[in-house]
GUGU-832619 format. One record per residue (C-alpha): residue number from 0; x, y, z. Coordinates in steps of 0.1 Angstrom, whole numbers, plus 5000, padded with zeros to 4 digits. Example, Ala and Ser with C-alpha at 12.3 -4.5 7.8 and 13.67 -1.06 7.14 Angstrom:
2
+-----+------+------+------+
!  nr !    x !    y !    z !
+-----+------+------+------+
!   0 ! 5123 ! 4955 ! 5078 !
!   1 ! 5137 ! 4989 ! 5071 !
+-----+------+------+------+
This chain:
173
+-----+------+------+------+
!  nr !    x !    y !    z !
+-----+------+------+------+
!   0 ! 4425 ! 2551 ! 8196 !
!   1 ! 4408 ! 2561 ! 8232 !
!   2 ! 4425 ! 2551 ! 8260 !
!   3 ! 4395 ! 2536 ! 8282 !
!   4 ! 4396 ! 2538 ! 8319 !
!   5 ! 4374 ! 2517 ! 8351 !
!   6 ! 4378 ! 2515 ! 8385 !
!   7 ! 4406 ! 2487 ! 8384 !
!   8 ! 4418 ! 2489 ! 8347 !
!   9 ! 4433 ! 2509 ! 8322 !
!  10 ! 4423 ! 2499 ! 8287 !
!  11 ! 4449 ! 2512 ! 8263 !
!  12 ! 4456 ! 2506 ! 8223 !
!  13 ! 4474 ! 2469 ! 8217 !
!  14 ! 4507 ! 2474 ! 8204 !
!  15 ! 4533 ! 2445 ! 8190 !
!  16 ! 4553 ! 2460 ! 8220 !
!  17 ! 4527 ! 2442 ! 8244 !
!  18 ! 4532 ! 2404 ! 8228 !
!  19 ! 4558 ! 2394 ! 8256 !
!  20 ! 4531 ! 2403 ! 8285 !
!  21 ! 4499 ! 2386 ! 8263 !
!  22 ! 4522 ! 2354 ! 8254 !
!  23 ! 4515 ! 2335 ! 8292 !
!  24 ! 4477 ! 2338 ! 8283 !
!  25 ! 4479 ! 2330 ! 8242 !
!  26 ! 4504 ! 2299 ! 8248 !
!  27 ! 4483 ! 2290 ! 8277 !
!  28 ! 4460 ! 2256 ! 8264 !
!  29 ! 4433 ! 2268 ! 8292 !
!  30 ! 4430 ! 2297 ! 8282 !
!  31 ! 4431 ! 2293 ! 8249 !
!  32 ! 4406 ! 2262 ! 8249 !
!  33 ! 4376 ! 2278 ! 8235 !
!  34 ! 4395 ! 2299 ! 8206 !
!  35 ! 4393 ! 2293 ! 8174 !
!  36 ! 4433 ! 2288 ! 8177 !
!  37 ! 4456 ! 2266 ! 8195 !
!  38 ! 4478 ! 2283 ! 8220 !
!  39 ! 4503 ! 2301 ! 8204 !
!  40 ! 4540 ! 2291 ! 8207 !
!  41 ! 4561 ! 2321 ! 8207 !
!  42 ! 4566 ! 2357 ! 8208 !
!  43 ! 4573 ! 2363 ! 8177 !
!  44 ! 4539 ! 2345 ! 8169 !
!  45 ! 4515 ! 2370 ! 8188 !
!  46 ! 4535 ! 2399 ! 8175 !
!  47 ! 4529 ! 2387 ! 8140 !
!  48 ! 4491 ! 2382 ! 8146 !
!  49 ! 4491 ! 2419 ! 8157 !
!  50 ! 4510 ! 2429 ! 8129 !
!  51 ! 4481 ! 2412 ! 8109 !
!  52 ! 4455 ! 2429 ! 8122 !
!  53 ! 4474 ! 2466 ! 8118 !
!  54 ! 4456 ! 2476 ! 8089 !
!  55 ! 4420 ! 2467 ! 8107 !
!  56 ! 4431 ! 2488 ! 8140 !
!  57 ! 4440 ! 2519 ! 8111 !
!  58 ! 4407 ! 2520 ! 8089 !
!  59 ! 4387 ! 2519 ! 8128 !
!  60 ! 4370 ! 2481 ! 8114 !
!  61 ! 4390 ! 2468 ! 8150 !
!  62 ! 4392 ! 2488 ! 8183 !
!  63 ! 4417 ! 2463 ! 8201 !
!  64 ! 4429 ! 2473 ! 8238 !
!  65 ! 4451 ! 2457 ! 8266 !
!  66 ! 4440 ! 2457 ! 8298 !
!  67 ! 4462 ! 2466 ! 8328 !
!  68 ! 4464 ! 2471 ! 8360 !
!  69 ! 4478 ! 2505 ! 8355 !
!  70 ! 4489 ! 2532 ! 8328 !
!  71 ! 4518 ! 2520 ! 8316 !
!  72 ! 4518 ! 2484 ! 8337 !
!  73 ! 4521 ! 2450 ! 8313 !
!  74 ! 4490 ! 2434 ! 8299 !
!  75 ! 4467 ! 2409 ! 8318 !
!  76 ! 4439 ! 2401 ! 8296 !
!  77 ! 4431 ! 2420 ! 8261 !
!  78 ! 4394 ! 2436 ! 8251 !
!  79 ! 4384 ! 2443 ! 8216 !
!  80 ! 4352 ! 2456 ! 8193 !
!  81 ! 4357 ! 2441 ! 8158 !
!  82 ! 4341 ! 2441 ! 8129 !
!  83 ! 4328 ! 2474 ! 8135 !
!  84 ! 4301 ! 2486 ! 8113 !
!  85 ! 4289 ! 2521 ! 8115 !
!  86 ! 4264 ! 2522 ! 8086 !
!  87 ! 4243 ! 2490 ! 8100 !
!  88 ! 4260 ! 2503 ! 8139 !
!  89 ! 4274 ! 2473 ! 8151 !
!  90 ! 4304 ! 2452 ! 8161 !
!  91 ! 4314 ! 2422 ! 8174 !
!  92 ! 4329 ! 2423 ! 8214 !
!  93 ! 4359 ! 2401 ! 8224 !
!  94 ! 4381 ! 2392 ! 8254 !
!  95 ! 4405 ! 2370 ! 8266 !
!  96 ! 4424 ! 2373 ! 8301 !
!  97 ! 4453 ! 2356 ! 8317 !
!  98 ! 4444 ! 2328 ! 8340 !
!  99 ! 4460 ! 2341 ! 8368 !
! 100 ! 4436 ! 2369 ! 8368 !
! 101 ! 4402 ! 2349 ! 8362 !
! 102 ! 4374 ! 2350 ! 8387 !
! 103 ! 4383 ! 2386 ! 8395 !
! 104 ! 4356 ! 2404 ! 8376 !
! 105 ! 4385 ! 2415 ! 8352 !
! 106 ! 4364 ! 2406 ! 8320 !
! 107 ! 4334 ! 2420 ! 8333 !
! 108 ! 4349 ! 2452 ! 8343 !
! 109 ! 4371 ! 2457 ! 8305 !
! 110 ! 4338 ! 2444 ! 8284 !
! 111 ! 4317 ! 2470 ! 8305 !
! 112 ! 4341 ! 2496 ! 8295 !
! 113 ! 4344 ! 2483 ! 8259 !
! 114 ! 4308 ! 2483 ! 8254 !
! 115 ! 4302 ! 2514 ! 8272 !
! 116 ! 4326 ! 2529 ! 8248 !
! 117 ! 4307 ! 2515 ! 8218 !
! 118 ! 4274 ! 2523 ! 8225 !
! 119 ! 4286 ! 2558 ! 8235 !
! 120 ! 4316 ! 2576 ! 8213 !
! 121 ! 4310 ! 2553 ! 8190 !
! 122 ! 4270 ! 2555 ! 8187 !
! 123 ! 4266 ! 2521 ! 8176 !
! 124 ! 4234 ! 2499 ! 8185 !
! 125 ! 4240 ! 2464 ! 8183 !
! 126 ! 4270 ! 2442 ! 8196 !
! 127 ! 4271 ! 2406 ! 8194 !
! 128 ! 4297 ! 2378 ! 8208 !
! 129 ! 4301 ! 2344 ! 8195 !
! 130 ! 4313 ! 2320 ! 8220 !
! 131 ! 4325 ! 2284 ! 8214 !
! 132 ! 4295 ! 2259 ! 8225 !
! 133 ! 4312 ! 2243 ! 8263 !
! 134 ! 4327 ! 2277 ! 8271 !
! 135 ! 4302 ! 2284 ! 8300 !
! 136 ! 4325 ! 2311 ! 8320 !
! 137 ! 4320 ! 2334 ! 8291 !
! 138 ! 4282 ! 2325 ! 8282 !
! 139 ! 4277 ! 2336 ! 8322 !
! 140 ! 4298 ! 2370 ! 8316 !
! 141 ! 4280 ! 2379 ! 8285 !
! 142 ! 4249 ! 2369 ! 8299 !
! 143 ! 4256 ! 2393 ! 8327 !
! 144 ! 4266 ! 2419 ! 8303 !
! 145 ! 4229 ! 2421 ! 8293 !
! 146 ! 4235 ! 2397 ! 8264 !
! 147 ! 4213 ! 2370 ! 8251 !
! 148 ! 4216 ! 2336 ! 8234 !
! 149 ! 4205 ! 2341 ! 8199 !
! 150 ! 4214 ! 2310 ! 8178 !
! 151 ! 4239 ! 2286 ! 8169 !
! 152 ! 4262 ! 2279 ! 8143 !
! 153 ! 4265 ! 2242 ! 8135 !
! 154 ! 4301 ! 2233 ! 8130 !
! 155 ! 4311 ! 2264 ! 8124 !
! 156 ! 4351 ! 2263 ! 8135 !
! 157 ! 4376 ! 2236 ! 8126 !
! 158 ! 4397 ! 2230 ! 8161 !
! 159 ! 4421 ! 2202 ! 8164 !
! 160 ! 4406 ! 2188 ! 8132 !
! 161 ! 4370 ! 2185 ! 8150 !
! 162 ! 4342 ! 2207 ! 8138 !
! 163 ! 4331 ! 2228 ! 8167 !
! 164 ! 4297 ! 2246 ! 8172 !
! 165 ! 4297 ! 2282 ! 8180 !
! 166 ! 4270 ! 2303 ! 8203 !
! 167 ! 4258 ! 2336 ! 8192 !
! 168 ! 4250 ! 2364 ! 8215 !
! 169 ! 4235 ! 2397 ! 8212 !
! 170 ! 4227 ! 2431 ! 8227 !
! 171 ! 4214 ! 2461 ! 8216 !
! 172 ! 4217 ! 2494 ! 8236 !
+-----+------+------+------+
């Protein structure tokens, strides 16, 4: 998998290795607020969810990065392209980042890369985001991304037994 570079950021592949370092954001309720999971509560549960997803990362359906602050530094936030689709060229985009690094333009600057990446060595046309309806932070970032509301999913997530709506967003290149 490419290791992706910006001004501020390295982008490298996710590895179980980085679960300690991506724990303060997953257990964090903030942070975690609009995902379709509650916080996590240990380690040993992050390394398991990227366990799960190994065989995605392997047959190239995910593209799942950490982003830090340098080479070889620890995780602050984490960028991925999922559900990649080369025959229809497509993908969904995700990020999450630890709260001590909001309102630094981290997100913008790792989706940039990520999207960059897709619509470039990737050749794919279309990304889309789905957002949890509330979560205005990430409607503005997407928005700024060049990506535009496209629909709703009625209850389309069960969180904390309450049906929550989701927000679609697209982009093409």
């Amino acid at each position: 998998m490419t290791i992706l570079t910006t001004k501020r950021l390295t982008l490298r592949p996710l590895t179980v290795g980085d679960a300690p370092a991506l724990f303060p954001a997953r257990s964090d309720a903030e942070v975690m607020r609009y995902w379709d999971w509650p916080a996590q509560t240990s380690v040993e549960q992050v390394e398991s969810i990227i366990a799960d997803h190994a065989s995605y990362i392997e047959d190239g359906t995910v593209l799942w990065w950490v982003a830090a602050l340098s080479p070889a530094g620890p995780a602050i936030g984490e960028c991925d392209l999922s559900e990649i689709d080369h025959y229809h060229r497509r993908a969904e985009l995700g990020f999450m980042f630890n709260r001590a690094y909001w309102g630094n333009g981290y997100a913008q600057e790792a989706a940039t890369a990520a999207i960059g990446h897709a619509f470039g060595a990737l050749n794919l046309e279309r990304l889309w985001a789905r957002v949890h309806a509330g979560n205005e932070s990430s409607q503005r970032l997407l928005e700024r991304l060049g990506f535009s509301l496209e629909g709703r999913l009625r209850a389309h997530i069960i969180r904390d037994s309450m049906r929550r709506d989701c927000l679609i967003y697209g982009r093409m290149r």
